[in-house]
C-alpha positions in Angstrom: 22.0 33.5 17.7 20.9 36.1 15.5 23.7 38.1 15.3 25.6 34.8 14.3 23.3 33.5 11.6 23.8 37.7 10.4 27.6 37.3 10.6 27.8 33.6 9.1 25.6 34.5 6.0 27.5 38.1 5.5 30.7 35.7 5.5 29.3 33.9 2.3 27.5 30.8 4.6 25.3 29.2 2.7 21.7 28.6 4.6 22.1 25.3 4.9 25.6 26.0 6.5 24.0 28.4 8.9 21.4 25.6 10.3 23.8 22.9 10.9 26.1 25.7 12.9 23.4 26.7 14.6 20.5 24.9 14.8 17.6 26.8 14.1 15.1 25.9 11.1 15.9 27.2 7.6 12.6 29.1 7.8 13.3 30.6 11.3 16.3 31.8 9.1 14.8 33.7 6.5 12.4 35.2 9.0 15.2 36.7 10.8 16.8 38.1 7.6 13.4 39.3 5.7 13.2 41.0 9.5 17.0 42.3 9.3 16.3 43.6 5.8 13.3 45.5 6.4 14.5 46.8 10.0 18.2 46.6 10.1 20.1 46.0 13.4 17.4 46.7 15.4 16.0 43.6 14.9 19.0 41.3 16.4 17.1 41.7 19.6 13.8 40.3 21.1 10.8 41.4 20.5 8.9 42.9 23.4 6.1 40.2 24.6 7.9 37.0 23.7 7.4 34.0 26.1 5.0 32.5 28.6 3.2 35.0 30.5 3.8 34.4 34.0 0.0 32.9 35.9 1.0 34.9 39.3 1.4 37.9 39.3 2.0 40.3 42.5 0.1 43.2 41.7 -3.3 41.0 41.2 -2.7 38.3 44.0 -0.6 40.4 46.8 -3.6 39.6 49.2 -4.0 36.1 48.7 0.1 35.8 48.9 -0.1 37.8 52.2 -2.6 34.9 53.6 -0.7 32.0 52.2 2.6 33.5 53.5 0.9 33.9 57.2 -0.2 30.7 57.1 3.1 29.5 57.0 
């Protein structure tokens, strides 16, 4: 989505344009170019650490999955 709101505006889009297209706030918009202009391309990807942070993890539960799985 970013690389399209990049493309649209470069094509003369206006930001409203951009938002209707593709559905993002105007303000998630101008984050992404401030972000574009201060990093470049780099920044058409996701950051490292976005999303829900799984509850479970293997490495701190692997003996109580061992049980559970036994159990069954």
């Amino acid at each position: 989505m970013r690389a399209q709101a990049l493309l649209l505006s470069n094509q003369g889009k206006k930001v409203q344009e951009i938002v209707e297209i593709i559905g993002y706030s105007q303000r998630t918009l101008y984050r992404w170019f401030d972000r574009f202009n201060q990093d470049n391309i780099s920044t058409v990807h996701e950051l490292a650490g976005r999303g829900r942070k799984p509850k479970l993890t293997i490495a701190k539960h692997e003996s109580s999955i061992k049980m559970y799985i036994k159990k069954l």
